[in-house]
C-alpha beads as a LAMMPS data file, in Angstrom:
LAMMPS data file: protein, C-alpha beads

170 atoms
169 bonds

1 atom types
1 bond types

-500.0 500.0 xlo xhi
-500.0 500.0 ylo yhi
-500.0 500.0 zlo zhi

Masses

1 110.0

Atoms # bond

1 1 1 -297.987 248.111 -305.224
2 1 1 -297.344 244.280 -303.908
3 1 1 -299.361 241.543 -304.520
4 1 1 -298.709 239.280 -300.812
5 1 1 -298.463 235.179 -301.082
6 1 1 -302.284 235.381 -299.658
7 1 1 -303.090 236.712 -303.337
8 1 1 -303.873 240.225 -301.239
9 1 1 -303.203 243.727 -302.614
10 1 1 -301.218 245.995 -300.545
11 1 1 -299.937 249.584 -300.894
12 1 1 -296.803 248.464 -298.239
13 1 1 -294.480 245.713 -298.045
14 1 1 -291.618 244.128 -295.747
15 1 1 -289.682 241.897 -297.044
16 1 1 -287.709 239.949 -294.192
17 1 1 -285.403 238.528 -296.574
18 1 1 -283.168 241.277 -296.467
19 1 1 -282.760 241.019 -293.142
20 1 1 -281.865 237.646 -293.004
21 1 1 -278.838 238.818 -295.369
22 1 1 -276.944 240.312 -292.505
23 1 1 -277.262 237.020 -289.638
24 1 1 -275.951 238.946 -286.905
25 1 1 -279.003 241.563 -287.056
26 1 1 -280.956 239.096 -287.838
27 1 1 -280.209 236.744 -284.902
28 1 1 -280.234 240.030 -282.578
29 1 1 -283.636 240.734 -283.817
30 1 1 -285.175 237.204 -283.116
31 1 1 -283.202 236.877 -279.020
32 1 1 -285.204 240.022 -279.270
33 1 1 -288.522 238.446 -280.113
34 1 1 -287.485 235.603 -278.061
35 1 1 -287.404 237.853 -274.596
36 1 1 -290.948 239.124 -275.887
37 1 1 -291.705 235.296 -275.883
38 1 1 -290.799 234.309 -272.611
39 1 1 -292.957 237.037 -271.085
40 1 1 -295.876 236.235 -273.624
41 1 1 -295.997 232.616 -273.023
42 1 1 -294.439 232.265 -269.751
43 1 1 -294.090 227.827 -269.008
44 1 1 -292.166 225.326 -270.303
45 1 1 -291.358 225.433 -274.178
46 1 1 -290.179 222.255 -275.978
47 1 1 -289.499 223.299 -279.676
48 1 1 -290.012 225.781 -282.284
49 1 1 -291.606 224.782 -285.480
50 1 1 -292.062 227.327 -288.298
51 1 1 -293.451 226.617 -291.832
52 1 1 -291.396 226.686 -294.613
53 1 1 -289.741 228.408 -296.119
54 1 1 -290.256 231.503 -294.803
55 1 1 -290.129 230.906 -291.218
56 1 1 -287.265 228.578 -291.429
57 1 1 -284.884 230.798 -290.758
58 1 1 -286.584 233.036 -287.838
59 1 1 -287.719 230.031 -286.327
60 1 1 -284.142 228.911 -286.232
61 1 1 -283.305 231.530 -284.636
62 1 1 -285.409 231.896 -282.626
63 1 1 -284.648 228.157 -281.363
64 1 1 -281.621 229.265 -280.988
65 1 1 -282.018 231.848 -278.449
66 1 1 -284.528 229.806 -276.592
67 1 1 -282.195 227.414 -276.576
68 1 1 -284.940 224.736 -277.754
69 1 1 -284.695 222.375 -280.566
70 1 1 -286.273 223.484 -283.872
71 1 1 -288.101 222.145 -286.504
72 1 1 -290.133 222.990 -289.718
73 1 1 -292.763 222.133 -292.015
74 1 1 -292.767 221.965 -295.669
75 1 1 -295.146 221.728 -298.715
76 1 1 -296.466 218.139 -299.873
77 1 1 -299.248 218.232 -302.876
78 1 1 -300.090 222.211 -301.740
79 1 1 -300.499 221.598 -298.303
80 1 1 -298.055 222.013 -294.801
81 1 1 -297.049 218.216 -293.830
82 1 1 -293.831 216.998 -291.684
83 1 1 -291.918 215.384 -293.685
84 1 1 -288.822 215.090 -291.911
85 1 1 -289.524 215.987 -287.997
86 1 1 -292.341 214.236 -286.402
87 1 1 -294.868 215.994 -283.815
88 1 1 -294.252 214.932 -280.361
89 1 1 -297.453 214.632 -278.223
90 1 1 -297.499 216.518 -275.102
91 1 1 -294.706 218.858 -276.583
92 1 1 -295.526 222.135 -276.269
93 1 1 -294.123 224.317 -279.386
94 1 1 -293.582 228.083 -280.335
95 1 1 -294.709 228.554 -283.715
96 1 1 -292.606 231.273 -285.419
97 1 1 -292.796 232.753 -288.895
98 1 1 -290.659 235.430 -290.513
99 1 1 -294.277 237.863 -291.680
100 1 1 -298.208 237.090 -290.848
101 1 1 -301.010 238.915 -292.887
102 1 1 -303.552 236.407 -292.933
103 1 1 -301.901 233.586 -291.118
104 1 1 -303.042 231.041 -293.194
105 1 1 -299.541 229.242 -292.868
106 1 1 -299.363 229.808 -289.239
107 1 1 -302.680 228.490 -288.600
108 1 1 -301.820 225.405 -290.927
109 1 1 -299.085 225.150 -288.561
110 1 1 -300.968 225.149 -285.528
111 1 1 -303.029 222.128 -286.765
112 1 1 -300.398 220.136 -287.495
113 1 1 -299.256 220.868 -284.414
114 1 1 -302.822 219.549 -282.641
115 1 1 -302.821 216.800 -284.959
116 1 1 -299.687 215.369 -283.670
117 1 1 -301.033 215.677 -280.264
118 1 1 -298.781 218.865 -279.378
119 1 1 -299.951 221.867 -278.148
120 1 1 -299.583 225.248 -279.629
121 1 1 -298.732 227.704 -276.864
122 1 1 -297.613 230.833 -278.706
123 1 1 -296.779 231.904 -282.266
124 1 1 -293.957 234.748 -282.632
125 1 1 -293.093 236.809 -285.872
126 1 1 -291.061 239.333 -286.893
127 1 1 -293.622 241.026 -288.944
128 1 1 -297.486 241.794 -287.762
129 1 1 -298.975 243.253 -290.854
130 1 1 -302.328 241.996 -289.753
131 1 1 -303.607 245.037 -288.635
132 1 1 -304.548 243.090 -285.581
133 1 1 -306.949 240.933 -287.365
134 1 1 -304.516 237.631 -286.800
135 1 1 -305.968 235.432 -284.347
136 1 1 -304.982 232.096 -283.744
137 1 1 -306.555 231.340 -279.673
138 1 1 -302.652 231.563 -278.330
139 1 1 -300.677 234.971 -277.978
140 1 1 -299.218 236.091 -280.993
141 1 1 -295.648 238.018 -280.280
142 1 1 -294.074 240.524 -282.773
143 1 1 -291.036 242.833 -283.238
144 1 1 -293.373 244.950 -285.832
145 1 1 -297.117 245.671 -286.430
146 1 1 -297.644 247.462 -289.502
147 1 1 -301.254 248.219 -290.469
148 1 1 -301.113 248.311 -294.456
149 1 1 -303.904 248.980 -296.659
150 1 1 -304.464 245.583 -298.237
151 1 1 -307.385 244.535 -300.950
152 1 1 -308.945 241.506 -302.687
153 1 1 -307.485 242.024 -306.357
154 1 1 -311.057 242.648 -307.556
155 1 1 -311.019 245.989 -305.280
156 1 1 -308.019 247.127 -305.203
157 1 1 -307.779 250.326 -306.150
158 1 1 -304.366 250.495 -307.589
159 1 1 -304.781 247.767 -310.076
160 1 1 -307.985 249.797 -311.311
161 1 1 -306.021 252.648 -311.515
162 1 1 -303.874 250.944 -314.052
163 1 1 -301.044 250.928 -311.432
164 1 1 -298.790 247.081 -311.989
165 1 1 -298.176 245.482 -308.934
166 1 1 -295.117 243.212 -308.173
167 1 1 -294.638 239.758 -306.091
168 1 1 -291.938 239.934 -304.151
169 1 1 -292.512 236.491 -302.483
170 1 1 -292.308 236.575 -298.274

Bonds

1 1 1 2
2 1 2 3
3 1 3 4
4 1 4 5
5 1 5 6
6 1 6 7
7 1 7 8
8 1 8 9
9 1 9 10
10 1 10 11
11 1 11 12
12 1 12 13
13 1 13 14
14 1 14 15
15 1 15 16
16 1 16 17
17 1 17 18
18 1 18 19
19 1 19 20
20 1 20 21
21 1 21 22
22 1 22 23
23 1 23 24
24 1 24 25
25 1 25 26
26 1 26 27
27 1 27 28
28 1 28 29
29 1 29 30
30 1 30 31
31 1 31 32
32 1 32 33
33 1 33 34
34 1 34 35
35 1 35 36
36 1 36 37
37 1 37 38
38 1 38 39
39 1 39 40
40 1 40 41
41 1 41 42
42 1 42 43
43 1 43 44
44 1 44 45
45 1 45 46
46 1 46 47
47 1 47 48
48 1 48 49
49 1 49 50
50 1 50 51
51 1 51 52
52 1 52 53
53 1 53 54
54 1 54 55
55 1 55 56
56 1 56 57
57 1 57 58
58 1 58 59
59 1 59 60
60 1 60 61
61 1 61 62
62 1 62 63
63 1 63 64
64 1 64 65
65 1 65 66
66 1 66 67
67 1 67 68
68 1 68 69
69 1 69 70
70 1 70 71
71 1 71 72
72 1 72 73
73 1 73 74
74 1 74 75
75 1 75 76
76 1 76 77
77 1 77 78
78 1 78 79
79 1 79 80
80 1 80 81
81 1 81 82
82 1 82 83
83 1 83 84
84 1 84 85
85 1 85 86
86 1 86 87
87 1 87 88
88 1 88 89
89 1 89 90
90 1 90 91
91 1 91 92
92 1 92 93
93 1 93 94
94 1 94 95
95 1 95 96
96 1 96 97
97 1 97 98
98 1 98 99
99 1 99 100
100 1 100 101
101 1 101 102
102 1 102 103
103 1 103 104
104 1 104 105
105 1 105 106
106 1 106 107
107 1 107 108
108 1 108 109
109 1 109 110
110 1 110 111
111 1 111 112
112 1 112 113
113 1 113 114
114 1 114 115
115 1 115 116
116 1 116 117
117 1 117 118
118 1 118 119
119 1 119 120
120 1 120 121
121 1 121 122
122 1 122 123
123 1 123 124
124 1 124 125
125 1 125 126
126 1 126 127
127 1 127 128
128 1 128 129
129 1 129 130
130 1 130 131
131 1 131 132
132 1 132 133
133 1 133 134
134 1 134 135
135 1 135 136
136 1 136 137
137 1 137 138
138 1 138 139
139 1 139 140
140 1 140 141
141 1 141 142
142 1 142 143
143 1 143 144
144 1 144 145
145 1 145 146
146 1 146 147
147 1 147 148
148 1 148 149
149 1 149 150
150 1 150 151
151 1 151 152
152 1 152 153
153 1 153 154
154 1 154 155
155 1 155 156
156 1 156 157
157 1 157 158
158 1 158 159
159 1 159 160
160 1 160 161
161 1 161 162
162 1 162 163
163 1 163 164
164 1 164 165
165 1 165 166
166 1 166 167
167 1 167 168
168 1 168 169
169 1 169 170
């Protein structure tokens, strides 16, 4: 079993990486996610911002076949910052990410986002393995929707079976 960068549990895991390994399915799979977009979150879009590092790539990509400008976010002392871009208020941005469980990075995202003074209009990611619990008060687009069985590491049932788990990062 997996233990996910949200410190879950889960029987089930995806890692996007190896997609990312071949760029031409890769980039077909996020124009794909972008068409999904553009019906989602219909308006004008300015830029795509996804956290790092996971999302760097997708949102990339994604930016790509938007045709919008992209940018990213990266860890400072533990926490999302911009360190290179800057937010532009009144933008309106796509926030994409490669996998969401909890969405704790997305969401991190999304503030940043409103803290800058743009608005958050969408987020879109490859990977739903939120079981539908992911909810961040803009539609939230995916390619995949898995419903794994994930626990806190005090219940989960596979470590108290004796069973090792393994992090395979995002």
């Amino acid at each position: 079993h997996f233990e996910l960068r949200s410190k879950l549990h889960s029987d089930r895991f995806f890692q996007c990486a190896l997609l990312q390994r071949q760029p031409r399915v890769f980039a077909r799979l996020c124009a794909a996610l972008a068409a999904k977009v553009e019906d989602a979150a219909p308006g004008r879009l300015d830029c795509v911002i996804a956290p790092a590092l996971g999302g760097i790539v997708a949102g990339h990509e994604l930016a790509r076949a938007l045709d919008l400008r992209s940018v990213f976010a990266e860890k400072v002392d533990g926490r999302l910052a911009m360190r290179r871009f800057a937010i532009e208020p009144g933008a309106r941005y796509l926030v994409a990410e490669d996998v969401v469980t909890r969405g704790g990075r997305v969401q991190e995202t999304i503030d940043l986002v409103r803290q800058g003074g743009g608005e958050a209009v969408a987020v879109a990611v490859l990977v739903d393995r939120s079981a539908g619990q992911a909810n961040f008060g803009v539609p939230l687009v995916s390619l995949l929707e898995m419903a794994p069985q994930v626990w806190e590491p005090s219940a989960c049932p596979l470590c108290q079976a004796g069973r090792p788990f393994v992090h395979p990062g995002s």
